[in-house]
GUSE-129023 format. One record per residue (C-alpha): x, y, z. Coordinates in steps of 0.2 Angstrom, whole numbers, plus 2048, in hexadecimal, padded with zeros to 3 digits. Each point is the difference from the previous one (the first is absolute). Example, Ala and Ser with C-alpha at 12.3 -4.5 7.8 and 13.67 -1.06 7.14 Angstrom:
83E7EA827/8068117FD/
***
This chain:
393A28F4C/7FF80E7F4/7F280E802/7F98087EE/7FA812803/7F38087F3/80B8097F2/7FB8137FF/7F58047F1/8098097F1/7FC8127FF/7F98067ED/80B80D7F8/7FD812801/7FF7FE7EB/7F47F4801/7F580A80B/80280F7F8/7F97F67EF/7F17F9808/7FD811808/8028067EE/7F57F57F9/7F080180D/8028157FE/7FC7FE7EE/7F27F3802/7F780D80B/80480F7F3/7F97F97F2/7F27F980A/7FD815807/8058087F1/7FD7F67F0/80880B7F3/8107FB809/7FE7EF7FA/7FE8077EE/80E809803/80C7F3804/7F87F57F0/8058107F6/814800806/8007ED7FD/7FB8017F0/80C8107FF/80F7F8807/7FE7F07F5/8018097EF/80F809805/80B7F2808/7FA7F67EE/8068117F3/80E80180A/80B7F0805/80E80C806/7F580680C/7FB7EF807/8127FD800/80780D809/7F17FE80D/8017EB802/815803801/7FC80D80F/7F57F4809/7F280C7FE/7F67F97F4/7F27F480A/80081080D/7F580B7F1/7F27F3803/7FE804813/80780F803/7F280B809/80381180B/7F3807809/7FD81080A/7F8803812/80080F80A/802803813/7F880A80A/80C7FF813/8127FA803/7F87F480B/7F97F77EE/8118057F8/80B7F480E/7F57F47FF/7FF7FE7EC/8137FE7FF/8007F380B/7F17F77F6/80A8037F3/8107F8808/7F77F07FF/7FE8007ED/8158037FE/7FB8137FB/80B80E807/7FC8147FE/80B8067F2/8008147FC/7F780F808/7F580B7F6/7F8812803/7F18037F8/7FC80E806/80B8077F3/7F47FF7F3/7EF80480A/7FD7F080A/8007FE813/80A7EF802/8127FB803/8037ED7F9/80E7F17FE/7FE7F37F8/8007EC808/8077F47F4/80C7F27FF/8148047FC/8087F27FE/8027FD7EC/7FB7EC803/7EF80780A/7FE80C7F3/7FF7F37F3/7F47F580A/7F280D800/808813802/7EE806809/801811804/7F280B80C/8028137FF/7FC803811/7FB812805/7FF809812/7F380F801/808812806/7F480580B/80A80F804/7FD8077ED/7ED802805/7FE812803/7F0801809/8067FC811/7EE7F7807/7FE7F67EF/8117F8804/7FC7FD813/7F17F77FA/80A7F77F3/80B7FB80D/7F27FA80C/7F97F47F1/80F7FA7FC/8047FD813/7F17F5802/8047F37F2/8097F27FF/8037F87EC/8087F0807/7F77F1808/8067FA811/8047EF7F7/8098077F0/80C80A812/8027EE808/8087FA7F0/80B80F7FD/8077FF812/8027ED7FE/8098027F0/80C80A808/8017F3811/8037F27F8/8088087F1/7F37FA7F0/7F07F67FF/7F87EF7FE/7F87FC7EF/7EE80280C/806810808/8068087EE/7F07FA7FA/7F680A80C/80A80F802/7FE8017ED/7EE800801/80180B812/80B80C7F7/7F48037F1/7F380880B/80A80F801/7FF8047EF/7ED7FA7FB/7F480E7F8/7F480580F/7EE80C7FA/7FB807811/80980F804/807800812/7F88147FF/7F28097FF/7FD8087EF/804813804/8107FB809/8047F67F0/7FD80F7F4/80A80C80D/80F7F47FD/7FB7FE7EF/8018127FE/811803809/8087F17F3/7FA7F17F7/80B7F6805/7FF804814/7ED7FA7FE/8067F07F8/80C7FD80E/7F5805810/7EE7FD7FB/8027E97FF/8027F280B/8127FC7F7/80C8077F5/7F87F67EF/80C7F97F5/7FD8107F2/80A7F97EF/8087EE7FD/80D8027F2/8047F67F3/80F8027F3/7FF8017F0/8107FF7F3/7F580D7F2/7F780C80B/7FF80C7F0/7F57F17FA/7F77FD811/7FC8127FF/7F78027ED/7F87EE804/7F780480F/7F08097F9/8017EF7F6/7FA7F9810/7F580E806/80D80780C/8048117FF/811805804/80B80E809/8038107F3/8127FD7FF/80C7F2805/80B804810/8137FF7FE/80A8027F4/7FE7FF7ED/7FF7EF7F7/8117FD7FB/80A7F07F8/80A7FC812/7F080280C/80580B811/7FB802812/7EC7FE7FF/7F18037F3/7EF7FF808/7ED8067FA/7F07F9809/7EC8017FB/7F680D80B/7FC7FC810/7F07F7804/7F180A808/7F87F480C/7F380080B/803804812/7F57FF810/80380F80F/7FF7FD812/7F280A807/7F180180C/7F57F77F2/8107F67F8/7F58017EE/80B8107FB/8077FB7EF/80F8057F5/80D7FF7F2/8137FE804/80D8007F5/8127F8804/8037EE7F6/8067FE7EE/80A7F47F4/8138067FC/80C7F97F3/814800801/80F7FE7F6/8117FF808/8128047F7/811801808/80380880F/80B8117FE/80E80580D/80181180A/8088077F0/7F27F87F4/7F180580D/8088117FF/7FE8037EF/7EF7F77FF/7F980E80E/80680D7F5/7F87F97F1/7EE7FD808/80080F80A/80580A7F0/7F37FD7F6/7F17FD810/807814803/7F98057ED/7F27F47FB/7F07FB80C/7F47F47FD/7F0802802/7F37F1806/7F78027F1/8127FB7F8/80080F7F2/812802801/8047ED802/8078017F0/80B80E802/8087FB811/8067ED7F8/8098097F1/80880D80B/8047F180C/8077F67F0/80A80E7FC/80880880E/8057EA807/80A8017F0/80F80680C/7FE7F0809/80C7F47F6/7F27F17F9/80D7F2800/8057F380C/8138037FC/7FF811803/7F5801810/80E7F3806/80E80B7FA/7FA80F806/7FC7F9811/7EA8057FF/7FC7EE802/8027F180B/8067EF7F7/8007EE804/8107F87FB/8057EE7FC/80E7F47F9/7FA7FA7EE/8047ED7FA/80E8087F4/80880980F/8027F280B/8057F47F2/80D80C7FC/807802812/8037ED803/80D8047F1/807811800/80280E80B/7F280F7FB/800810800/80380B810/7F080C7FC/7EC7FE802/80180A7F0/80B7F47F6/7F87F2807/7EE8057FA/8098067EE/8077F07FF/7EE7F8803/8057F8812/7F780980C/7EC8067FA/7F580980B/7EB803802/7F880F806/7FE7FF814/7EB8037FF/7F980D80A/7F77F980E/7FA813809/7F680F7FB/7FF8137FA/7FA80B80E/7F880B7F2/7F87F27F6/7F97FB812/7F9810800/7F88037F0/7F87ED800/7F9804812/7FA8137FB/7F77F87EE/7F87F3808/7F880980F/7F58057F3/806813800/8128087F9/7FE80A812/812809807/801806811/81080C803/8087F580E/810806804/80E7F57FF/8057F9810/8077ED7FD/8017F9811/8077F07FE/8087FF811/7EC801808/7FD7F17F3/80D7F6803/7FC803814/7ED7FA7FE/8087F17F3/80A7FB80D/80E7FC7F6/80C8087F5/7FB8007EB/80B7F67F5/80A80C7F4/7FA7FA7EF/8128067F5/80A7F880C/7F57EF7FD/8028017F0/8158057FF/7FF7F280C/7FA7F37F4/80A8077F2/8127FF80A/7FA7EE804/7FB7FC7F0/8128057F9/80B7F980C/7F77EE7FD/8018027EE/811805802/8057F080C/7F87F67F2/80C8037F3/81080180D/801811804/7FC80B80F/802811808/7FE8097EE/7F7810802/7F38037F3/8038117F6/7F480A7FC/8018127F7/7FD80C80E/
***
């Protein structure tokens, strides 16, 4: 006699639960901050008159597997207040197939926080729906007044930005390793509590302006409930044109754009936003009626290019640092102007080409066999060189885009849109090894991703056409 036992349900895929995370984030954005919705109406309309001027473009994008990802790509931005929240917020993560990828110091440029970035990095994830949360971790020890950070501890000490349910299913997740369609459901929605806009302040009003006072941003982080989701991202292929259009629409943007210069092969990471919203906040306090004004969530705008090597990132440093050494911008944006022609002028050393970011090894590529090549190797032995092979129009390749960010783009976005171009001297102390210790794991290197998916890329194009172990020379 035979027995049937109940078949175990079928877990959802991390993608998958990462894109209806995605999606439910920016259905409760646009339902708190409205002129996101505008926004994102503005870069469709944006995107959809530059892939139709431009059919190379929606070539090269539909040949990398990228181009359905423009429509949802989204990154959004929280910040942390203990490692406590930190640990747990990667393994939330872990759920949606996100990894942390990169450390960053802001305190370089005036801003107390230390950060990675949690996103996919597997190339077939990426192209399912590349969502990416800059997540940063508050330096307490950059407070200088030694009983305003004991009290920011205390606060912080008392909270708890998960829900008991939203723990359950993280811990289940990684019992059983995945979730039901009912479970993914719930955690989904569980998990977006986290990151929902909260207008009572978790202080009093003078603790608030003592914080306020010691840094915007240390307000932002210790005075709420949760660690609100402050920006969600979209990406734009023109964001020149996002940029002019937006007073269009009644949004006023950023004084300059972020990043480098607008070039014809697009690098690294461009990025402007629209000032920060002044919203209405309620203070704890004997009466509870205390009222107030609290600054922290705005709408940003990306454009992503090619992701440079070591040798590339090098010289991109040099560049941006060169000319933020001789030209400021103020936040009235008097001298906008002048900082985009000297940025113009001094990337000019950077080699605006495809073939010669390749060549010259700035740049990370995508390789592949074309038609022509593997025809030609079912009938004749090819050439021995990468070189020859892409002369001979057998082997193509595609930027490899860049999926991280700019420490000093973070930055200047976060400093414009605390309403304020406020600087406080920190001194520079990167401490990655305390970040990684409260992350409880070690951060991906983002180069070594990226050489990773190049190799690969190379070595599969090369098996294609018949050919393998043939190094790829580039001019050194």
């Amino acid at each position: 006699m035979s027995r049937s036992f109940p078949m175990p349900q079928a877990f959802v895929s991390p993608d998958r639960i990462r894109s209806l995370f995605t999606e439910a984030m920016s259905q409760m954005y646009r339902a708190e901050v409205p002129q996101y919705g505008t926004l994102i109406e503005l870069v469709a309309d944006v995107n959809a008159g530059c892939l139709e001027k431009d059919p190379d473009l929606r070539d090269r994008l539909a040949r990398a597997g990228e181009l359905e990802r423009i429509y949802v790509e989204r990154h959004g931005a929280i910040r942390l207040g203990t490692a406590d929240e930190l640990f747990t917020i990667r393994r939330l993560f872990a759920v949606m197939g996100m990894q942390p990828v990169g450390y960053y110091d802001l305190s370089v440029a005036g801003v107390p926080v230390h950060s990675t970035s949690f996103r996919p990095i597997d190339e077939a994830a990426l192209n399912v729906n590349p969502f990416r949360v800059f997540t940063s971790l508050l330096r307490l020890e950059l407070i200088e007044d030694e009983g305003l950070r004991g009290e920011a501890e205390a606060i912080l000490a008392k909270r708890r930005i998960y829900t008991p349910r939203a723990v359950t299913l993280i811990e289940r997740h990684e019992q059983n390793g995945g979730l039901t369609k009912a479970e993914a459901m719930e955690f989904v929605a569980e998990a977006l509590e986290t990151f929902r806009w909260h207008s009572e302040a978790t202080v009093s009003a003078d603790t608030y302006k003592r914080l306020h006072d010691a840094h915007r941003l240390i307000a932002d982080v210790v005075s709420f409930k949760g660690p609100h989701i402050n920006h969600l991202t979209p990406r734009t292929l023109d964001i020149d044109a996002v940029q002019a259009r937006m007073p269009e629409r009644g949004i006023t943007p950023k004084a300059v754009i972020e990043g480098p210069p607008r070039r014809h092969c697009d690098i690294l990471l461009r990025q402007t936003s629209f000032k920060a919203l002044e919203e209405m906040i309620g203070f704890s306090g004997d009466d509870g009626a205390m009222q107030g004004t609290h600054t922290a969530r705005f709408g940003e705008i990306e454009q992503r290019g090619v992701a440079l090597t070591a040798k590339g990132r090098t010289l991109y440093d040099q560049l941006l640092a060169s000319v933020r050494g001789e030209v400021q911008v103020g936040a009235g944006g008097a001298k906008a102007g002048a900082y985009d022609d000297e940025l113009a002028a001094r990337f000019k050393a950077l080699p605006d080409s495809w073939d010669e970011l390749r060549r010259e090894n700035l740049a990370f590529f995508r390789y592949s066999a074309t038609p022509a090549g593997i025809a030609a190797a079912a009938g004749s032995t090819l050439p021995g060189d990468p070189e020859a092979l892409i002369a001979s129009g057998y082997l193509t390749f595609t930027p490899i885009v860049y999926e991280d960010f700019l420490p000093v783009s973070a930055a200047g976005i976060f400093q414009s849109n605390l309403g304020t171009d406020q600087q406080q001297n920190y001194a520079t102390r990167s401490n990655r090894d305390a970040f990684e210790a409260a992350l409880g794991a070690t951060v991906q290197d983002e180069l070594a991703l990226y050489a990773e998916r190049q190799a690969a890329s190379l070595d599969s194009a090369l098996e294609a056409l018949g050919l393998v172990g043939l190094p790829l020379k580039t001019v050194a």
